[in-house]
C-alpha positions in Angstrom: 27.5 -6.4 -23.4 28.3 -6.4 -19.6 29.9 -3.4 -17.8 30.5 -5.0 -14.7 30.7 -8.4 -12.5 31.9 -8.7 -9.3 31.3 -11.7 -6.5 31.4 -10.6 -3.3 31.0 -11.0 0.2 27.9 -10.2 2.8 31.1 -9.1 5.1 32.7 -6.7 1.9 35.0 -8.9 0.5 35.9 -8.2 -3.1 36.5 -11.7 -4.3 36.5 -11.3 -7.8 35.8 -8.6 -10.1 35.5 -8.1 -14.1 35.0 -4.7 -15.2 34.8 -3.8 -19.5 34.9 -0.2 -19.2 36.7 2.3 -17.2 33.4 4.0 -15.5 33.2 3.6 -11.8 30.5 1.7 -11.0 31.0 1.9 -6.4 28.1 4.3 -6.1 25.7 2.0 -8.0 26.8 -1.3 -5.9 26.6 0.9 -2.4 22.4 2.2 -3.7 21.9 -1.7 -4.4 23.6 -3.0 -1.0 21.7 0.0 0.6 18.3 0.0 -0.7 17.6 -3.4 -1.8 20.1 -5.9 0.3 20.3 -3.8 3.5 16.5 -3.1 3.1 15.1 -6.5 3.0 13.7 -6.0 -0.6 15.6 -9.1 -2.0 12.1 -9.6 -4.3 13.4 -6.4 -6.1 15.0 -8.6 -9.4 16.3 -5.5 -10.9 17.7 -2.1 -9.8 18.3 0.6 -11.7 20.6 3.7 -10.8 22.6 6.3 -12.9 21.7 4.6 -16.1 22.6 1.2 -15.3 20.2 -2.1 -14.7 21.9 -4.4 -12.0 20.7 -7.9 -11.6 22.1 -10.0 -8.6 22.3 -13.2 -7.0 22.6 -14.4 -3.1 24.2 -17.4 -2.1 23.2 -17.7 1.4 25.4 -21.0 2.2 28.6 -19.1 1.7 27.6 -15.5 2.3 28.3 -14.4 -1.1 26.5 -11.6 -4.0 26.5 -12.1 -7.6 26.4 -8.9 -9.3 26.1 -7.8 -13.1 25.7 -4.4 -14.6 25.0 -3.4 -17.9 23.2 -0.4 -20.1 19.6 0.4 -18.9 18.7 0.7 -22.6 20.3 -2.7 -23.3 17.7 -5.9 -23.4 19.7 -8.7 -22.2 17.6 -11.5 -22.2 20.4 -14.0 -20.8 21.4 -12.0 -17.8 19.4 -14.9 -15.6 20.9 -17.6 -17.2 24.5 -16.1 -16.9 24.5 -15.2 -13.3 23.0 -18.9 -12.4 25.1 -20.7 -14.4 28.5 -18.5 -12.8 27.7 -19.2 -9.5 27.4 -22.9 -10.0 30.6 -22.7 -12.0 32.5 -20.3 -9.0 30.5 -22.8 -6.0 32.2 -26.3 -7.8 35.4 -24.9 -8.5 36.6 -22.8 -4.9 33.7 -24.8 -2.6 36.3 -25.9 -0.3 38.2 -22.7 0.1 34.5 -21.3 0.7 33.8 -23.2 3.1 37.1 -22.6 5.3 36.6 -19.2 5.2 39.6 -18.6 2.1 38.5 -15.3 0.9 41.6 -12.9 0.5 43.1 -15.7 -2.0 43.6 -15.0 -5.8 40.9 -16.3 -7.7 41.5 -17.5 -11.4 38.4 -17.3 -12.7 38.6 -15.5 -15.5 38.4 -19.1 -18.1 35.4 -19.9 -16.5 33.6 -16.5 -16.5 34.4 -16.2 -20.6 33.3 -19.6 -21.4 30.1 -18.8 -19.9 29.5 -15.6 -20.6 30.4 -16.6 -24.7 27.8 -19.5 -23.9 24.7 -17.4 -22.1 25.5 -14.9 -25.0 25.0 -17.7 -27.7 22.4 -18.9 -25.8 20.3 -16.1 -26.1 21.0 -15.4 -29.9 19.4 -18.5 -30.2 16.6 -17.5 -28.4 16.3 -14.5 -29.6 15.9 -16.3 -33.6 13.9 -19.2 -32.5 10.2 -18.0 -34.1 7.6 -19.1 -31.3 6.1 -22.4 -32.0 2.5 -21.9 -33.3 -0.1 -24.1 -32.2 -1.1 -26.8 -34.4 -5.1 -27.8 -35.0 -5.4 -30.5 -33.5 -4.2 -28.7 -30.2 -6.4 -25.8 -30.9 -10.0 -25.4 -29.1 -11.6 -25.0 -32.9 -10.6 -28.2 -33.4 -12.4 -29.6 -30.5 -16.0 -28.0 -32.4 -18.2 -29.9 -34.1 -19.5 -28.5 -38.0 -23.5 -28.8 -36.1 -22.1 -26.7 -33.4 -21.3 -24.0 -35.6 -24.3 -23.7 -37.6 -26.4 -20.6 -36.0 -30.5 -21.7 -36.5 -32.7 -18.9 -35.5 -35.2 -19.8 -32.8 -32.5 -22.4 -31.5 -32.0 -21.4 -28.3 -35.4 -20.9 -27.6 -35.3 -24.7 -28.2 -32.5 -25.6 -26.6 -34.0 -23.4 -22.9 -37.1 -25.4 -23.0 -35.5 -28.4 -23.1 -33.5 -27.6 -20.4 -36.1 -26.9 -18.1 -38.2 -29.5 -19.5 -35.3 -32.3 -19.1 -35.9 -33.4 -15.5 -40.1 -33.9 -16.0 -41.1 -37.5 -17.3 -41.5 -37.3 -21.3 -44.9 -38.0 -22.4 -45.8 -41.4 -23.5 -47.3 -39.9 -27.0 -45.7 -37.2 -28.2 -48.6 -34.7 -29.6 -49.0 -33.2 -33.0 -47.5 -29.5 -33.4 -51.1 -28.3 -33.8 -52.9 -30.1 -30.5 -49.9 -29.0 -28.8 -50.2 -25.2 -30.0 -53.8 -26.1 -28.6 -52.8 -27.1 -25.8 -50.8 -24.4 -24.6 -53.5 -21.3 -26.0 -56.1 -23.1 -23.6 -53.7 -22.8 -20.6 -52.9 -19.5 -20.9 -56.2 -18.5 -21.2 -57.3 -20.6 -17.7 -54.9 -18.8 -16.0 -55.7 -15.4 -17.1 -59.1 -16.2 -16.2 -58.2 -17.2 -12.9 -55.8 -14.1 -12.0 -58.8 -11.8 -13.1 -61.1 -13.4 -11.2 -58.7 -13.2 -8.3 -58.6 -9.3 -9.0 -62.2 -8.8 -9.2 -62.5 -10.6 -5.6 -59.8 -8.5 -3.9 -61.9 -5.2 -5.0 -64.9 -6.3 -4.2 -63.8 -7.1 -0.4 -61.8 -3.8 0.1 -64.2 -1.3 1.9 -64.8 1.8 -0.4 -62.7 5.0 0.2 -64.6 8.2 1.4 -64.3 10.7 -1.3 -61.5 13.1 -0.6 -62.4 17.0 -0.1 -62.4 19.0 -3.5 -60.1 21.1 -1.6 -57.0 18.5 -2.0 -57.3 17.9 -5.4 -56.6 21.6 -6.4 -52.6 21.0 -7.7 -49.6 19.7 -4.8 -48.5 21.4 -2.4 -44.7 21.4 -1.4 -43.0 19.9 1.0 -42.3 21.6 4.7 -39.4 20.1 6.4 -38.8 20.4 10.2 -35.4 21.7 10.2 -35.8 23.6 7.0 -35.2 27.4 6.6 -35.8 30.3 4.5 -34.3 33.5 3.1 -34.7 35.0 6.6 -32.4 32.3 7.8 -29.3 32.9 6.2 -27.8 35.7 8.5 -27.8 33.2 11.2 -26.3 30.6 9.3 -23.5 32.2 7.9 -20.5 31.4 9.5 -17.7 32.2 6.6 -16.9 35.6 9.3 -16.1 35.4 12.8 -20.0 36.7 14.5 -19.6 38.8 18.1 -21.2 36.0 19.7 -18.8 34.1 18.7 -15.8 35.9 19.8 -17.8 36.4 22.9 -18.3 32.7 23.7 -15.2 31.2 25.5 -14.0 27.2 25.0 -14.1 25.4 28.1 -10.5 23.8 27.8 -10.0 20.3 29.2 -6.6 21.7 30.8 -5.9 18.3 31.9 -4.2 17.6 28.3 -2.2 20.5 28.4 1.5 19.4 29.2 1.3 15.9 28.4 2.3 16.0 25.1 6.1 17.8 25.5 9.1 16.8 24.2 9.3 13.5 21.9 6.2 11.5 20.9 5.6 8.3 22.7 5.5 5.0 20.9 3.1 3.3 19.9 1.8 0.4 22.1 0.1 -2.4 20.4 -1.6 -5.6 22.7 -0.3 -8.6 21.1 -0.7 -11.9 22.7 3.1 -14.3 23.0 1.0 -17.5 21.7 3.6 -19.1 18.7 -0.2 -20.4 17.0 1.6 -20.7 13.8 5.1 -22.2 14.7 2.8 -25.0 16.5 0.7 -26.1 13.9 3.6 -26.2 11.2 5.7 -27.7 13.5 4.3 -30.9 13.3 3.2 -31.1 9.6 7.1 -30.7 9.2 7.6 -33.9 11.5 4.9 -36.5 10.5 6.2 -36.9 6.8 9.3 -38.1 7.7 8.2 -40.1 10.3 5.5 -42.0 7.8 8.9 -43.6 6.1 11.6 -44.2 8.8 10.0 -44.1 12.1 11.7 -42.9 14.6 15.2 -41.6 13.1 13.5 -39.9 10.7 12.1 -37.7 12.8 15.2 -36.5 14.3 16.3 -36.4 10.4 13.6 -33.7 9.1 14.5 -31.8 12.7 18.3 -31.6 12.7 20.1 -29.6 9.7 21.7 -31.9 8.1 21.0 -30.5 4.5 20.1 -27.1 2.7 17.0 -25.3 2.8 15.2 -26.0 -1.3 12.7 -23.4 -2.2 10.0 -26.9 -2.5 10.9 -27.3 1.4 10.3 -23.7 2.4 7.0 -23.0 -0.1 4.3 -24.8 2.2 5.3 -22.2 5.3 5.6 -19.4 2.7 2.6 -20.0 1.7 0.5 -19.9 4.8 2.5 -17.0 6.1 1.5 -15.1 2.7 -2.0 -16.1 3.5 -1.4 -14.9 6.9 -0.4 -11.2 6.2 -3.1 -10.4 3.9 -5.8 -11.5 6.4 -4.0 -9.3 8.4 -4.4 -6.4 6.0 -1.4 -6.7 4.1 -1.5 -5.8 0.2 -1.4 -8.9 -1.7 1.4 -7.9 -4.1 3.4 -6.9 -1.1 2.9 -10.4 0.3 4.1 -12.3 -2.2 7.2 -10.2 -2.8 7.8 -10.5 1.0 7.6 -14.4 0.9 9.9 -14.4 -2.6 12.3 -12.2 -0.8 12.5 -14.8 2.6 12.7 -17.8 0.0 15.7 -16.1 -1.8 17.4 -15.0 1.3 17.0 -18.6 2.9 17.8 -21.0 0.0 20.7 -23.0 0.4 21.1 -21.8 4.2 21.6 -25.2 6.3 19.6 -25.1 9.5 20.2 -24.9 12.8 20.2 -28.1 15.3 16.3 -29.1 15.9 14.7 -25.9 13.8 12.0 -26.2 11.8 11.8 -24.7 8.6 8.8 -22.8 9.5 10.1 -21.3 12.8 13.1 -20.6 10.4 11.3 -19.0 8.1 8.4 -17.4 11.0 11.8 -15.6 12.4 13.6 -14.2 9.2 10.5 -12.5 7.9 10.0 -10.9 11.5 13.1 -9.6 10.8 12.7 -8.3 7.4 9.5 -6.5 8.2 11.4 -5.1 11.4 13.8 -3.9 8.8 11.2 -2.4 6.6 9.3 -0.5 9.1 12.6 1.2 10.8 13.0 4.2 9.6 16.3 4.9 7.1 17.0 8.7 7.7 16.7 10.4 10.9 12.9 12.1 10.8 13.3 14.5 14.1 10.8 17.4 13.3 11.5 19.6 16.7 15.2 19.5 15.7 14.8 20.3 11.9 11.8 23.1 13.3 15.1 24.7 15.4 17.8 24.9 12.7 15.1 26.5 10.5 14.1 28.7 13.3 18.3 29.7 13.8 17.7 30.4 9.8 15.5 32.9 10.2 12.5 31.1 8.2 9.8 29.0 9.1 9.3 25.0 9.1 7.2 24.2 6.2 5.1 20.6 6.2 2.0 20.2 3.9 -0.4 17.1 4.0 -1.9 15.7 1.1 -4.3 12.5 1.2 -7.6 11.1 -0.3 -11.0 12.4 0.9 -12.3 11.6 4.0 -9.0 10.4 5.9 -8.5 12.8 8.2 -5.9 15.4 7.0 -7.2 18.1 9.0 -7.8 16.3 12.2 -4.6 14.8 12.3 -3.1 18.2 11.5 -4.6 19.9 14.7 -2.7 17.2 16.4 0.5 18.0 15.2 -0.2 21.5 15.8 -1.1 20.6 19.0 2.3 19.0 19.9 4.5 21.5 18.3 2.5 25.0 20.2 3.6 22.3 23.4 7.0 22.5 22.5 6.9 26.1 22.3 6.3 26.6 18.7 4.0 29.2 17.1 2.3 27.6 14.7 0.8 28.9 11.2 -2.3 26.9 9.6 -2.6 27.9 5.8 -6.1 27.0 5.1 -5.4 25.6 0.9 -8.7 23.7 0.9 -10.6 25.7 -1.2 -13.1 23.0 -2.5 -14.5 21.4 0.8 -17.5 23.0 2.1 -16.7 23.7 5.7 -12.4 23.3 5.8 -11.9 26.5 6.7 -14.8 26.3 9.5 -12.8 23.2 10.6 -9.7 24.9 11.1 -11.0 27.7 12.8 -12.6 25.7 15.1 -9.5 23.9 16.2 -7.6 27.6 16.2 -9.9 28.4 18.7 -9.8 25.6 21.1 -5.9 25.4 20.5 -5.3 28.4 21.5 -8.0 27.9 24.6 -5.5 25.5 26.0 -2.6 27.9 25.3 -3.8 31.3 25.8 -1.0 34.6 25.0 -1.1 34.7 28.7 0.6 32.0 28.9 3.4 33.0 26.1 4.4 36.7 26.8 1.0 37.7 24.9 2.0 36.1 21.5 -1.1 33.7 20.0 0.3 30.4 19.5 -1.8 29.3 16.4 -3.4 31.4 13.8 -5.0 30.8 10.5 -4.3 32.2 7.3 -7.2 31.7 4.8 -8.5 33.7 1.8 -11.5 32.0 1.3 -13.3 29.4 -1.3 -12.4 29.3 -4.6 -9.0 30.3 -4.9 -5.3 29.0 -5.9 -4.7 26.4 -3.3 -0.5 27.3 -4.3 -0.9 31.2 -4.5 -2.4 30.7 -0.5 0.6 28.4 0.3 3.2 31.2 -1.1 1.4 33.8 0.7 0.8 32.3 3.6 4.7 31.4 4.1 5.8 35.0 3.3 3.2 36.3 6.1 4.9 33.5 8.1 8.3 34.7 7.7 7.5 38.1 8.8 5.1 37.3 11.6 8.5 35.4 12.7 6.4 32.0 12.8 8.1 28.5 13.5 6.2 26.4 11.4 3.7 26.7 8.9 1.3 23.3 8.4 -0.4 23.2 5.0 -3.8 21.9 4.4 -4.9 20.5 1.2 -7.9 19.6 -0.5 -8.3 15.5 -0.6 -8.4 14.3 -4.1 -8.5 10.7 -5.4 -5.3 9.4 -7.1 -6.5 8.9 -11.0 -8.1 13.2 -10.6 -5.6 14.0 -13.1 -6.3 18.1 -12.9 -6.3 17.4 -8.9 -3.1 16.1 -9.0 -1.3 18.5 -11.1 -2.6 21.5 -8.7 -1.0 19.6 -5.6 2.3 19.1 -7.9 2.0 22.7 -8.5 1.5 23.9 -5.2 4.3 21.5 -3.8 7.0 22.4 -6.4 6.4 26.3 -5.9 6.1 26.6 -2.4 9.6 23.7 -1.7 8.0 22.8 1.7 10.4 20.7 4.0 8.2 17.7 4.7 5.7 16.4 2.4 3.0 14.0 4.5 0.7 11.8 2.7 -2.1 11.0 5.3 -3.1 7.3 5.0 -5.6 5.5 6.7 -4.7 2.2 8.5 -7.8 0.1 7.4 -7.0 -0.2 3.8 -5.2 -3.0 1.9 -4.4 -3.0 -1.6 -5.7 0.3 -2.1 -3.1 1.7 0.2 -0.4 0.4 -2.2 -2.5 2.2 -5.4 -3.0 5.5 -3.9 0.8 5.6 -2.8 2.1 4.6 -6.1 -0.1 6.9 -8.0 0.5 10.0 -5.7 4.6 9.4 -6.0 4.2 9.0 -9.9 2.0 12.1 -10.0 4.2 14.0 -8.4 7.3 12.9 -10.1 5.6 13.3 -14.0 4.2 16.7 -13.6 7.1 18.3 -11.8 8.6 18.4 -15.0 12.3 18.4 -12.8 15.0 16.3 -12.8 14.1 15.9 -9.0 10.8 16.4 -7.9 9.8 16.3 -4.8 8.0 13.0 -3.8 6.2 12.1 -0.3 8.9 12.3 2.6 7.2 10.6 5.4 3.6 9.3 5.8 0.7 9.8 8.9 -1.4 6.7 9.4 -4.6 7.7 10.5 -7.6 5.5 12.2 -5.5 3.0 13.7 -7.8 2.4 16.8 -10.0 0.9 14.4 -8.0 -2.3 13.2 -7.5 -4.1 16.3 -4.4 -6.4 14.9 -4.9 -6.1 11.3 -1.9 -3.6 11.1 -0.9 -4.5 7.6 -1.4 -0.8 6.2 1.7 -0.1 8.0 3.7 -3.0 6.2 2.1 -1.7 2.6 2.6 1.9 2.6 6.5 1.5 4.1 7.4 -1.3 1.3 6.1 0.8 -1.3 7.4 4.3 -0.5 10.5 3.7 1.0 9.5 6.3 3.4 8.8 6.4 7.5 5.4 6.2 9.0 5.8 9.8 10.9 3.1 10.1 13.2 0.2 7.1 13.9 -3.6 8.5 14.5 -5.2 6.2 17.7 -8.0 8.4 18.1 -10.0 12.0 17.9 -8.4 14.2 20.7 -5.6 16.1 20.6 -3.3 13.8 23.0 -3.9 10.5 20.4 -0.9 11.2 18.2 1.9 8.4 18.5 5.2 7.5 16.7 5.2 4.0 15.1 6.9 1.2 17.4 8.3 -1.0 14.1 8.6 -4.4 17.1 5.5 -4.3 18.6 3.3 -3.9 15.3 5.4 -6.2 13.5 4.7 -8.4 16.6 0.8 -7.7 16.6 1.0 -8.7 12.7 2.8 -11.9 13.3 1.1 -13.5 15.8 
C-alpha cells in the first residue's frame, strides 16, 4: 500500500498530490531533494528516511519528479512499473498544458492514478504467483553430454594427454604391437640415462680438484657478525623511549623561512590541467558520420540540431567512453557506472540545444555533477569552530583514523603546524600504542614545531606539547586523559593520533569505535591516500559501517570530513577524490602535496574536476 504520491516541479511546484494517511511526509521529500536530487546522486534508486522507502522519477523534458513513498518493511515489487506507467499516463493527458508552462491549474488525475495503481497492484500479484519457469532438458547443458562422455575409465586421461601432444607428429605407417612398443620406449629411457651419466662423469672429471679445507673450519658453524649489529652493551645508546640530555641539549636548526606563510585560511589547491577538448573532438565526429552515410548533407545538420529527445541508446556510446575515462583516471569502478546512470537519467528526454552534440552535452552535465559532488555541503571552517570552543572554555577535539602506512601522523604535524600559526596551542595525544616508533615520530615533530615557534615568541607558553603514556596501553583511556589535561592546561585543540588498522581487523575497529564514542571528539578525519581506486571506496564503507554497528547508539558518530594524503604522486589521475566524496557524503578537508610542513592545501572542487576531465 502507498503512503504517498506527489508530481512535482524542479522549480517546487506541487502539481498533484495523493496522500493515504495523515503522517507528514515534507521532511522525507526535503532529505530526498537535498541529498539525492540536489546532490547529483540521481543513480541512488531508493532512499530511505524515517522508516519510509521513496522511489522517484525525473522527467527532464518538462522539469517534473515522480515521487512514491511507502513502508520500509513493505516489498513492493511493482513500485517501477507504477511510477513509469503514471508518468506516461500524466505526460499524454496534460502534455500541452506542460509544455506552456500551465502549472498552478487543477489537475484531475485522480481516475487515472487509481486505474493504474489497481493495475501495477494486479500486476504484481501476478508476478508474485507465477512459479519461475524451470528449464526443460533439452535446454539444459546435461543434455548437450554424450553417455561415452560420462563414463569415468581409469588411466583415461593419461591417454587422452598423450594423444594430445602426440596429435600434430605424422602417425606411423605400422602401428606396433603393445609389447615392441613397451620395448621400444624401455630402450630409450635407458640411452638417455646413459647419456646424462656420461655427461656427469665428464663435468667432474674436467673441474680442477678442491684443496682440502683446514680441520679448523669443519669444527661446528660459526654465527653470523653483521656490520651494523649490536650487543647488550648497546642498548643504553639506543633507547630513545626518554628524552636523553644530549638531546635536550641539541637545538633544531629551523628553516624560519616557513614560518608565517601558512596564516589565516588554507590556500587552494592548484592542479595543471591542459584546455585541450581531446574527447569532445573525437566524439564529435563519430556523432556526424552516421547520419551523413544515409542523407548526405541534411543529415548532418539533422544529427547536429535538436530537433528530438535525447534516448538513453543515443547517449550510451559517450557514457560509455566517459565511464572508461574516469576509471583510468583512478575513479572506483562502481562509482563510475553510477555516475554515468545518474547523467543518463538526468538527460533522457532533454531536447538539445542548436548544433550540440550529445557527447559535449553529456562531457558538460557530468562536469557539473562531479562539481556538485566534490563541493562541500556544510560549512567545515576549523579556525572558527577552534574559537567558539575556545569562548566555551574547552578545547577543539579532531582525531584521525586511517589504514597503515598513509600518513596520519605526518599529515597531523601539518595541521598542527597551521593551527600553532594561527595562534593556537596545540595538544598531540600520542593513542598509537601499537607502532614501534609513533611516539618517537611525534616527538620529533614537537620538537621541530616548537623550533619554529619558540615561547619566546608567545609570552613564554610552548605552542605544542605531547601527551603520551607509553606502549601498550588503552588507546581511549589516553584520549580521555589527554583532553582533561587539555582542559586544564587551557589548550585550544587537542589532535588525536591513532593506530592504522585495516578495515576487516574486526577487534581494531571496535577499539577506535570505542575510543571515538567515549571521548565525542568534534571532527572525526579519516586520512586517505590519493592513489587508490576501488579500495578507497572499501575502506570508506567499511570504516563508516564499523563505526555505526559497534556504537551500539541510535547515532553514532561516523567520519565528518576526510585528508587526502600523497596527492603529488598522481599527476592527473585525481579520481580518489571523486570516490571517497560519493561514498561518504563528506568534504575532502585538507589535501597532502608533499612532506614539509607548508604542503597542506584545501581541495579546489573546479580545477580537479577539470584535471580529471580532460
Amino acid at each position: 500500500m502507498l503512503d504517498l504520491f506527489t508530481i512535482f516541479s524542479k522549480g517546487g511546484i506541487v502539481l498533484w498530490c495523493f496522500q493515504s494517511t495523515s503522517q507528514a511526509f515534507t521532511s522525507s521529500v526535503n532529505a530526498l531533494i537535498r541529498n539525492v536530487i540536489l546532490q547529483e546522486r540521481t543513480g541512488v534508486h531508493n532512499f530511505d528516511h524515517d522508516g519510509l522507502t521513496l522511489q522517484y522519477k525525473l522527467d527532464n523534458e518538462f522539469d517534473l519528479v515522480f515521487v512514491v513513498a511507502y513502508q520500509k518493511i513493505l516489498q513492493l515489487s511493482y513500485v517501477d512499473k507504477f511510477l513509469n506507467d503514471v508518468h506516461l499516463e500524466f505526460r499524454d493527458k496534460y502534455k500541452n498544458d506542460l509544455a506552456d508552462g500551465r502549472y498552478f491549474q487543477e489537475f484531475d488525475f485522480v481516475d487515472r492514478f487509481n486505474a493504474t495503481l489497481q493495475a501495477a497492484e494486479q500486476w504484481g500479484k501476478t508476478q508474485a504467483k507465477a512459479p519461475k519457469a524451470m528449464r526443460t532438458f533439452e535446454q539444459s547443458n546435461k543434455s548437450k553430454k554424450t553417455v561415452a562422455s560420462m563414463i569415468e575409465r581409469k588411466g583415461e586421461e593419461k591417454k587422452q594427454k598423450k594423444k594430445e601432444v602426440n596429435f600434430s607428429e605424422e602417425p606411423p605407417k605400422t602401428p606396433p604391437s603393445p609389447k615392441e612398443n613397451n620395448h621400444v620406449i624401455e630402450e630409450d629411457v635407458i640411452a638417455a640415462n646413459r647419456a646424462k651419466f656420461a655427461q656427469k662423469m665428464n663435468k667432474k672429471k674436467s673441474e680442477p680438484k678442491k684443496s682440502p679445507k683446514p680441520a679448523a673450519e669443519k669444527a661446528g658453524k660459526k654465527p653470523r657478525i653483521w656490520d651494523l649489529g649490536g650487543t647488550n652493551k648497546d642498548l643504553e645508546t639506543l633507547e630513545r623511549t626518554t628524552d636523553k640530555p644530549e638531546d635536550i641539549k641539541s637545538h633544531f636548526t629551523p628553516d624560519t623561512e616557513i614560518v608565517g606563510k601558512m596564516k589565516g585560511v588554507i590556500k587552494d589547491l592548484e592542479v595543471e590541467s591542459s584546455s585541450d577538448e581531446e574527447y569532445e573532438e573525437e566524439e564529435a565526429p563519430s556523432q556526424q558520420t552516421k547520419p551523413a552515410s544515409r542523407g548526405g548533407m541534411f543529415s548532418i545538420f539533422k544529427g547536429l540540431v535538436g530537433s528530438k529527445n535525447l534516448t538513453a541508446a543515443d547517449m550510451q556510446p559517450a557514457l560509455d567512453k566517459m565511464k572508461d575515462h574516469l576509471i583510468a583516471k583512478n575513479v572506483a569502478a562502481d562509482i563510475a557506472i553510477k555516475l554515468c546512470e545518474s547523467v543518463a537519467l538526468k538527460l533522457e528526454g532533454k531536447v538539445l540545444g542548436t548544433f550540440e552534440s550529445v557527447a559535449s552535452t553529456v562531457k558538460s552535465t557530468l562536469t557539473e555533477s562531479l562539481v556538485q559532488i566534490l563541493s562541500p555541503k556544510r560549512r567545515v571552517d576549523i579556525l572558527r569552530d577552534c574559537m567558539e570552543a575556545q569562548r566555551s572554555g574547552r578545547p577543539y577535539v579532531m582525531t584521525f583514523c586511517g589504514v597503515n602506512g598513509v600518513g596520519k601522523s605526518t599529515n597531523l604535524a601539518k595541521i598542527c603546524f597551521w593551527l600553532i600559526e594561527n595562534n593556537m596551542r596545540v595538544l598531540i595525544a600520542a593513542c598509537d600504542t601499537f607502532r614501534a616508533g609513533a611516539v618517537e615520530q611525534l616527538r620529533t615533530h614537537m620538537r621541530h614545531l616548537n623550533a619554529l615557534h619558540p615561547p619566546e615568541r608567545h609570552g613564554g607558553r610552548q605552542m605544542v606539547q605531547l601527551y603520551e603514556k607509553g606502549y601498550g596501553k588503552d588507546a581511549a583511556g589516553i584520549a580521555m586523559e589527554a583532553i582533561k589535561y587539555a582542559t586544564d592546561s587551557r589548550f585550544d585543540v587537542v589532535l588525536i593520533d591513532t593506530a592504522g588498522r585495516m578495515q576487516d581487523n574486526e577487534p581494531l575497529m571496535r577499539a577506535l569505535t570505542k575510543l571515538i564514542k567515549v571521548n565525542e571528539p568534534d571532527l572525526v578525519l579519516f586520512v586517505g591516500e590519493a592513489l587508490v581506486g576501488n579500495e578507497a571506496v572499501d575502506q570508506l564503507v567499511k570504516f563508516n559501517q564499523a563505526l555505526a554497528d559497534y556504537s551500539s547508539s541510535s547515532n553514532p558518530h561516523i567520519i565528518d570530513g576526510i585528508v587526502l594524503t600523497k596527492f603529488d604522486t598522481i599527476d592527473d589521475k585525481v579520481g580518489a577524490a571523486i570516490s571517497m566524496t560519493y561514498i561518504t557524503g563528506q568534504p575532502i578537508v585538507f589535501v597532502g602535496t608533499g612532506q614539509t610542513y607548508t604542503d597542506l592545501k584545501a581541495l579546489n572542487a573546479k580545477a580537479v574536476v577539470h584535471s580529471l576531465m580532460k
